[in-house]
Backbone as a ProteinNet text record, in pm:
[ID]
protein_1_A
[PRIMARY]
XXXXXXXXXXXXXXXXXXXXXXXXXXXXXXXXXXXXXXXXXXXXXXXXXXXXXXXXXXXXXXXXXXXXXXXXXXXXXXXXXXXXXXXXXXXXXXXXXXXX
[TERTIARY]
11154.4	11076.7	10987.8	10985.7	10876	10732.1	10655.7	10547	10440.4	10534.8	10486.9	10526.4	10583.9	10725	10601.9	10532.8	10429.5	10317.9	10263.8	10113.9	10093.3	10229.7	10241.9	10192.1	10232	10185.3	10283.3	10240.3	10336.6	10418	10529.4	10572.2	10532.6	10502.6	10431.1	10294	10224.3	10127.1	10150.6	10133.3	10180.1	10067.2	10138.3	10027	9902.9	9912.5	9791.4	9668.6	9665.2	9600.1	9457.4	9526.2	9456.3	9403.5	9271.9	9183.4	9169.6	9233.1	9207.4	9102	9124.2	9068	9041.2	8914.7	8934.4	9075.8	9111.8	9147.6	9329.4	9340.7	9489.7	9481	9377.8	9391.2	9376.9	9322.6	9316.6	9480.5	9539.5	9702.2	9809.3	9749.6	9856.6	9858	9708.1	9670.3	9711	9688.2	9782.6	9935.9	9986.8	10126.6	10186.5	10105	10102.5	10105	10030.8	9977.4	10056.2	10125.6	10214.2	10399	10378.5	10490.8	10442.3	10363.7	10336.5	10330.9	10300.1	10310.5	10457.6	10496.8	10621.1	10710.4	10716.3	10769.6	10707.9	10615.3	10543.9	10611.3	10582.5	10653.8	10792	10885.8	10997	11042.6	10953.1	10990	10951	10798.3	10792.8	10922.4	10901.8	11028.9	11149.1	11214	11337.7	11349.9	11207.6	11194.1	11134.8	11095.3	11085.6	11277	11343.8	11456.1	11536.4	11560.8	11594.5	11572.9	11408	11342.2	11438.4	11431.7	11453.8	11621.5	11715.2	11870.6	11860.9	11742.3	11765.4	11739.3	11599.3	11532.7	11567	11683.8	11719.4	11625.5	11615.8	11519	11363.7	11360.4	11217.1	11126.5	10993	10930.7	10784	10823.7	10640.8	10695.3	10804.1	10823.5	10812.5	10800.8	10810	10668.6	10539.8	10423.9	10403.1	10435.6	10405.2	10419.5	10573.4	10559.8	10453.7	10440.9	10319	10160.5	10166.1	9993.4	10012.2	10126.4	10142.2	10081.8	10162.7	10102.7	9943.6	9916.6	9810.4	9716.5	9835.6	9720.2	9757.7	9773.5	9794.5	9685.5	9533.7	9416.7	9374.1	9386	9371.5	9457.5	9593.3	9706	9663.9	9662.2	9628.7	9460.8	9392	9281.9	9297.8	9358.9	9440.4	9494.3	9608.6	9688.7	9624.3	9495.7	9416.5	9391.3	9273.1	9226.1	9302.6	9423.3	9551.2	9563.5	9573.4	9669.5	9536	9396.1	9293	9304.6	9274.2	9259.2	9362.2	9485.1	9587.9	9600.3	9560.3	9554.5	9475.6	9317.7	9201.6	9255.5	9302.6	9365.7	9438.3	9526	9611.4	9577.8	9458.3	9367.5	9262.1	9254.9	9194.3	9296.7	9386.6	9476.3	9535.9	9530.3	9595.3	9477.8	9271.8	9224.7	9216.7	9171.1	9209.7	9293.7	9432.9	9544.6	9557.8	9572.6	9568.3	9434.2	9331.1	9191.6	9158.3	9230.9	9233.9	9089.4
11018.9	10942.1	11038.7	11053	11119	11082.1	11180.7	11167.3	11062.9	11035.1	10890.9	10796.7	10730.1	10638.7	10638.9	10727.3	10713.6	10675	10702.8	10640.9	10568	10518.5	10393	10471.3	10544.4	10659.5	10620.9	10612	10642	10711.9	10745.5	10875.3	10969.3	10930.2	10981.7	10897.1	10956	10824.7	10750.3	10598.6	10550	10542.9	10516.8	10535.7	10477.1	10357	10266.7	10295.2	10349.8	10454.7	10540.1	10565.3	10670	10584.7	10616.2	10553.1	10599.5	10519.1	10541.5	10637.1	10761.4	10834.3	10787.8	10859.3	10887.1	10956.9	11047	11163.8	11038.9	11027.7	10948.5	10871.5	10729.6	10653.3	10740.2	10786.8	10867.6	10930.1	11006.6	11032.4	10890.9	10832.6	10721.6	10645.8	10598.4	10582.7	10642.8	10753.6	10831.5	10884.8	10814	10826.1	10651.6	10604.1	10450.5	10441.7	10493.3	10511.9	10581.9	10692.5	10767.6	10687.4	10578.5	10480.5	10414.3	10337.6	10262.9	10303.6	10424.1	10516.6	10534	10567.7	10606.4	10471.9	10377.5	10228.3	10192.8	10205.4	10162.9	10227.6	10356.8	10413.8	10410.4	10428.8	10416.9	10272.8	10158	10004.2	10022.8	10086.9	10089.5	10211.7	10289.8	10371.9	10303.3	10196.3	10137.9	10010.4	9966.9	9842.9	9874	10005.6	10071.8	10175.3	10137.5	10212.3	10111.4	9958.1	9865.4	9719.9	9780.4	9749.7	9776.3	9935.4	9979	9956.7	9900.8	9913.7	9710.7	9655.7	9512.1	9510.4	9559.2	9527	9619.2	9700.2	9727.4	9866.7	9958.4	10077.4	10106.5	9917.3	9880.8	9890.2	10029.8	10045.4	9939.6	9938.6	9850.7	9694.1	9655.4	9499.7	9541	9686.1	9684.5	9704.6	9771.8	9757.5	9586.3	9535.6	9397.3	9306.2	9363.7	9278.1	9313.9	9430.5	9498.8	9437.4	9405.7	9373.7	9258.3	9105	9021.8	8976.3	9050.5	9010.1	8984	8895	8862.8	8937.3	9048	9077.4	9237.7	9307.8	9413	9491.5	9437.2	9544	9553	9445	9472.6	9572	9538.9	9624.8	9785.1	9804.7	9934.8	10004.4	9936.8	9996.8	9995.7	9959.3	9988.1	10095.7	10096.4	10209	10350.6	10342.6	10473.6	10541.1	10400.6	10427.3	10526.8	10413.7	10477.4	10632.4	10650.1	10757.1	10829.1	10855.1	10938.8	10977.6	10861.2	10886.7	11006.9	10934.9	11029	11158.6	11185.7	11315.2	11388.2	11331	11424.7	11405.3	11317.6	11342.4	11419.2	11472	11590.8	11749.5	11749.5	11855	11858	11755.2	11786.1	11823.3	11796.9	11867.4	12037	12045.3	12200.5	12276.7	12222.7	12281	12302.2	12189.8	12199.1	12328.7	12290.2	12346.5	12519	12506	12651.9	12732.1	12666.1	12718.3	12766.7	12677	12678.9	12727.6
14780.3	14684.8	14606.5	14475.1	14395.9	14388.4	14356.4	14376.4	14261.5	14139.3	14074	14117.4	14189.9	14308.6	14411.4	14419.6	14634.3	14564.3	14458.3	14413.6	14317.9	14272.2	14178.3	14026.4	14000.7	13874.1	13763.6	13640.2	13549.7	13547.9	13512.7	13503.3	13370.7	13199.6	13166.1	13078.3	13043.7	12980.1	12871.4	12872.6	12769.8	12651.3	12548.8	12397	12391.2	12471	12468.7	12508.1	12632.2	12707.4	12567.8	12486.8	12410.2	12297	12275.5	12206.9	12087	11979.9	11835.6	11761.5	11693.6	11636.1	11528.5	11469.4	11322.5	11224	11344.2	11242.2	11239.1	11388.4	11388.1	11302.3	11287.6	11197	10996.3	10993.7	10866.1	10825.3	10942.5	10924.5	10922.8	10977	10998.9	10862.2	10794	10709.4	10559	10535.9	10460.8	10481.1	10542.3	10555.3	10483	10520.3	10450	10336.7	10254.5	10113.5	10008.6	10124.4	10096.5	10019.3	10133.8	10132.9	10068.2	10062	9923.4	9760.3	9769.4	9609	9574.1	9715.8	9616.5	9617.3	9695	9627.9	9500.9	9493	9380.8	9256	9226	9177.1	9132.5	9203.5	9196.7	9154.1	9190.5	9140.5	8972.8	8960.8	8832.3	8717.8	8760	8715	8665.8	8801.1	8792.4	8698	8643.1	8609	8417	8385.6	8299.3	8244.9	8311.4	8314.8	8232.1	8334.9	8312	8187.6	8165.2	8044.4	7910.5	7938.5	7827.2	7786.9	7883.8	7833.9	7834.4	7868.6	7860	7718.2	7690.4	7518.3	7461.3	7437.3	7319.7	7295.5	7398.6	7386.9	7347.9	7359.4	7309	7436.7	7374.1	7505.4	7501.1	7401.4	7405	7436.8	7470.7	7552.6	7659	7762.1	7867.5	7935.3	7808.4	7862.2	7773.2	7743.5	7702.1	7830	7834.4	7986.4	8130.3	8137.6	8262	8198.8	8110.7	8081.3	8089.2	8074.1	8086.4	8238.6	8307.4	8488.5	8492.2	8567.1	8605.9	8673.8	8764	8892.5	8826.4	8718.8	8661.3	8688.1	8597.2	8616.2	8748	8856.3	8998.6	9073	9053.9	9114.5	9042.6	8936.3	8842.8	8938.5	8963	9061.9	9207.1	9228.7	9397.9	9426.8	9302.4	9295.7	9290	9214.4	9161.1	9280.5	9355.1	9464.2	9586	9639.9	9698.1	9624	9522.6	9488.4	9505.7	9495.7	9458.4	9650.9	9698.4	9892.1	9912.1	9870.4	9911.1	9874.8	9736.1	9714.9	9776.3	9812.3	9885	10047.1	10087.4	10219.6	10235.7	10131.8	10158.7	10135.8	10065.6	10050.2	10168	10218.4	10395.4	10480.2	10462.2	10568.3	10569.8	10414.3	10379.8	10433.3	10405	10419.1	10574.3	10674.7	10821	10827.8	10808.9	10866.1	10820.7	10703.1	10666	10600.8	10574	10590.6	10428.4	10319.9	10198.9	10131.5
[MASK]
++++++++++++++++++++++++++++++++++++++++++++++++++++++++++++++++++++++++++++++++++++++++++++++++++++

């Protein structure tokens, strides 16, 4: 019998165990943001792509249509936010890591 088997031991520790950081939640956090920019992105890209071969190479129906949305100037300050975090989160890490 092993010696986690005789004292009822885990065999290794499970995640739960470990108590939420700053720094984990801040990485986990910017890895999120990370995924959200670039969906974001890439939806707007694909939908500015698609704009332009629906209307006839017409780009100003495609910001006609983006200022149309309701939740535009909200979504447009989210995004900033997101994208500003993310960038200085990644300039905390180069500096951490490689001592920038």
């Amino acid at each position: 019998m092993s010696y986690a088997f005789k004292f009822n031991r885990p065999l290794s520790p499970h995640i739960l165990i470990y108590e939420p950081n700053f720094t984990l939640l801040r990485s986990i956090f910017h890895r999120l943001t990370g995924v959200f920019l670039t969906l974001t992105l890439t939806f707007l890209l694909l939908s500015l792509k698609f704009s332009l071969v629906l209307f006839w190479l017409d780009v100003s129906s495609f910001f006609t249509f983006l200022n149309s949305i309701f939740i535009y100037f909200t979504f447009k300050k989210i995004f900033l936010l997101l994208l500003i975090y993310h960038f200085l989160s990644g300039l905390l890490y180069l500096k951490i890591n490689y001592i920038l």
